[in-house]
C-alpha positions as CSV (number, residue, x, y, z in Angstrom):
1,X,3.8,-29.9,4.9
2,X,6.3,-27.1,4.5
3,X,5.4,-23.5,5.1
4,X,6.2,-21.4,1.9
5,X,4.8,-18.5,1.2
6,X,3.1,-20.3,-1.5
7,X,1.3,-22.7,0.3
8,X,0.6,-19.6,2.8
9,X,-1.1,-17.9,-0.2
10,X,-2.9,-20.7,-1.7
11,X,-4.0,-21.4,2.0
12,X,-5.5,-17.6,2.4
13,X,-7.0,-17.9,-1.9
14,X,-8.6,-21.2,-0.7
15,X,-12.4,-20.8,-0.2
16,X,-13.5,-17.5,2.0
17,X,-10.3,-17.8,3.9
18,X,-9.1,-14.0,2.5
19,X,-12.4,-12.9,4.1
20,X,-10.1,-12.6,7.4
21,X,-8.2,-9.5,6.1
22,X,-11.2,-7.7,5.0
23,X,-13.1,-8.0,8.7
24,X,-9.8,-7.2,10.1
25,X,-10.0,-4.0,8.3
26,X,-14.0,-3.5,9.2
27,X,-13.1,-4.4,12.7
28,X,-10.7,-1.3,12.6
29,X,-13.3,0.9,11.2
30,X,-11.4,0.9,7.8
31,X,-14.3,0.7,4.7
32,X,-13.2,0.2,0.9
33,X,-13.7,3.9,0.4
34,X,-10.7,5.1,2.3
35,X,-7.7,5.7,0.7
36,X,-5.5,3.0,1.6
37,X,-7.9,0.5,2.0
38,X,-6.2,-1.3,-1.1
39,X,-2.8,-0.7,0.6
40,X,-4.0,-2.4,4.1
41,X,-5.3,-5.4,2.1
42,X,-2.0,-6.4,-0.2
43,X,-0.5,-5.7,3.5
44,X,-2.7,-8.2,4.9
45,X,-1.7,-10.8,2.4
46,X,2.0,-10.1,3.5
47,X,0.9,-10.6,7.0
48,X,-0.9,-13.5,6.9
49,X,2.2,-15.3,5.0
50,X,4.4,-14.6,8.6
51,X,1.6,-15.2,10.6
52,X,1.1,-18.9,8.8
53,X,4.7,-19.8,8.9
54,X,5.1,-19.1,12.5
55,X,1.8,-20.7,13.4
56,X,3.2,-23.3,16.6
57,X,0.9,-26.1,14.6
58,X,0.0,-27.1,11.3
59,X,-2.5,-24.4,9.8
60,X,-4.4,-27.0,8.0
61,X,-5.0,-29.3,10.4
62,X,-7.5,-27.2,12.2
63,X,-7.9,-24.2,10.0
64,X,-11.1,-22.4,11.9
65,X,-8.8,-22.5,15.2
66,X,-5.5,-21.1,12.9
67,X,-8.2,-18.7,11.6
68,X,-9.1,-17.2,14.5
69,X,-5.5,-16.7,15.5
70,X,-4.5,-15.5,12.2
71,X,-7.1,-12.7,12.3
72,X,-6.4,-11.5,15.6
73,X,-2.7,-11.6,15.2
74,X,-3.8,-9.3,11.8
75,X,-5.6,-7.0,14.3
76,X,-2.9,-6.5,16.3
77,X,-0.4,-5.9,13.0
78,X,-2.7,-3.4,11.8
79,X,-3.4,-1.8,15.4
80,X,-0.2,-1.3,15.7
81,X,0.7,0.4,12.4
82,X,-2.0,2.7,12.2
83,X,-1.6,3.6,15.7
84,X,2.5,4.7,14.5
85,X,1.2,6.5,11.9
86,X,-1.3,8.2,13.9
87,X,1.9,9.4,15.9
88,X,4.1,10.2,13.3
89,X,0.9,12.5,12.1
90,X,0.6,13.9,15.7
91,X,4.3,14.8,15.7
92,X,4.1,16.1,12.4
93,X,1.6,18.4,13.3
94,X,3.2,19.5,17.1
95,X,6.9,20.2,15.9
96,X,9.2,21.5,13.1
97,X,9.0,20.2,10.4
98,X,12.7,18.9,9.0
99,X,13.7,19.3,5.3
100,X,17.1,18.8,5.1
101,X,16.6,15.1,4.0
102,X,14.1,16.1,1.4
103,X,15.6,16.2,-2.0
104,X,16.0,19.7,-3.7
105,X,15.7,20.1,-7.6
106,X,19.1,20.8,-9.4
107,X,20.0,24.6,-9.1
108,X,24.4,25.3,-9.3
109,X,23.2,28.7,-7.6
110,X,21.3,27.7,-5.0
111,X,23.7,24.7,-4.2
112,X,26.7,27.4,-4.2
113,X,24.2,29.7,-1.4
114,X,23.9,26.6,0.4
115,X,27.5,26.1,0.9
116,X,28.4,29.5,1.8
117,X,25.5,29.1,4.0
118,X,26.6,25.6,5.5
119,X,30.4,27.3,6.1
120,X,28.8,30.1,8.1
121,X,26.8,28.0,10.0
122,X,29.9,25.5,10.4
123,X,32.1,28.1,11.9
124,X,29.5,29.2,14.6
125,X,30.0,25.6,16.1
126,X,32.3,23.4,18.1
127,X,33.1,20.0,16.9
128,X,30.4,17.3,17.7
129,X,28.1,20.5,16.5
130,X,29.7,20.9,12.9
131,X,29.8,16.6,12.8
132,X,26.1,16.7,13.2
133,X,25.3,19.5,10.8
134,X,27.4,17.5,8.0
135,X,25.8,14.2,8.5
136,X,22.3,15.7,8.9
137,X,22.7,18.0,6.2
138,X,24.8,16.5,3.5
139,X,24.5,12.6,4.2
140,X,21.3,13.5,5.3
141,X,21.6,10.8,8.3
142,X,18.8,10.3,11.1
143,X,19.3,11.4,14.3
144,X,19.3,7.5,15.3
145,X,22.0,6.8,12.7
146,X,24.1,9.5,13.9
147,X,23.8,8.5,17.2
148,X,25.2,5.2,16.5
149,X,28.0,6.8,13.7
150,X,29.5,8.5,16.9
151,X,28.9,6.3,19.7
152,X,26.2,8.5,21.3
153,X,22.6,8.5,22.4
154,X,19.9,9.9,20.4
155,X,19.1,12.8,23.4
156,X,22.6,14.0,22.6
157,X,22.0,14.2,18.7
158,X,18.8,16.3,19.6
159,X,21.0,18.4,22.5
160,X,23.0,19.4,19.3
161,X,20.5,20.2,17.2
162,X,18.6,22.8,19.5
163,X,22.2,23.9,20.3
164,X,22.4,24.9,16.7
165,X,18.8,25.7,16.5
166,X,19.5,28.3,19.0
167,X,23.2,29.3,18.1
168,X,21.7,29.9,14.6
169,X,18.5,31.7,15.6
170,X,21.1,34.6,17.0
C-alpha cells in the first residue's frame, strides 16, 4: 500500500487512533485549556503523516505495535519543540533584545533620521563592521546568514556586533 499523506490521515481518523496525539500532549503536561493546545494537535496531525511514511514496516499490518512507536516518536517531536521554545524564551529574557528585523510603520522622517543615523554609525567602522551593520540592518539578515554571505563563522558575526555595540556605546 502506498504511504500518502492521505492514507496517513485516514489511518490516524480511523477509529481512536487520533487518541495518540492527545495523550501525547497529556503526557507532556499540556491540557485543552492552554493556549496552543489546538496548535500542538493540527501539529500532531502533521507529525504523525512523517512518522507513518517512514515507519520501516507497513503501519497497518500491526497497527498497536506502529502505535506505540508513532506516539513515542510524537513525544520526542513535541519534547523537543517545546524544550526550543523554552530556550528561545530563556534567551529572550537573559539578553538584548534585537529590533532591527522587526518591521517599522511608514514614517519619510523617521526613515531620513535613520539614515543619517546609519551613516554615522557607518563611518565609526572598518569594513567587515559597516558589511554587518548593512545586512543586519537594512536586509535585516541573521547572524547565521551573514555568516555564510561572507564566508565566516557565526562567533565572528557576534565579535562584530559587540564591536559595534561597544564602538557605538562611546
Amino acid at each position: 500500500m502506498e504511504r500518502t499523506a492521505q492514507t496517513a490521515f485516514e489511518f490516524l481518523a480511523a477509529g481512536d487512533h487520533q487518541l495518540i496525539i492527545y495523550s501525547t500532549l497529556k503526557k507532556l503536561g499540556i491540557r485543552q485549556n492552554d493556549t496552543n493546545f489546538e496548535d500542538l494537535v493540527q501539529e500532531g496531525w502533521l507529525l504523525f503523516v512523517a512518522i507513518y511514511q517512514k515507519y520501516p514496516q507497513e503501519p497497518t499490518e500491526a497497527p498497536k505495535q506502529f502505535l506505540a512507536y508513532a506516539h513515542r516518536a510524537l513525544y520526542r517531536s513535541f519534547l523537543n519543540q517545546l524544550q526550543a521554545k523554552r530556550r528561545e524564551a530563556k534567551y529572550l529574557e537573559e539578553s538584548e533584545v534585537d529590533l532591527s528585523g522587526v518591521p517599522q510603520p511608514l514614517d519619510v522622517h523617521a526613515d531620513m533620521a535613520d539614515a543619517d543615523l546609519l551613516k554615522g554609525w557607518l563611518g565609526k567602522c572598518n569594513e567587515a563592521e559597516r558589511r554587518f551593520l548593512i545586512d543586519r540592518i537594512y536586509y535585516q539578515l541573521t547572524p547565521t546568514e551573514i555568516g555564510k554571505k561572507w564566508g565566516v563563522s557565526r562567533q565572528t558575526v557576534y565579535k562584530w556586533q559587540k564591536r559595534i555595540r561597544n564602538k557605538l556605546m562611546d
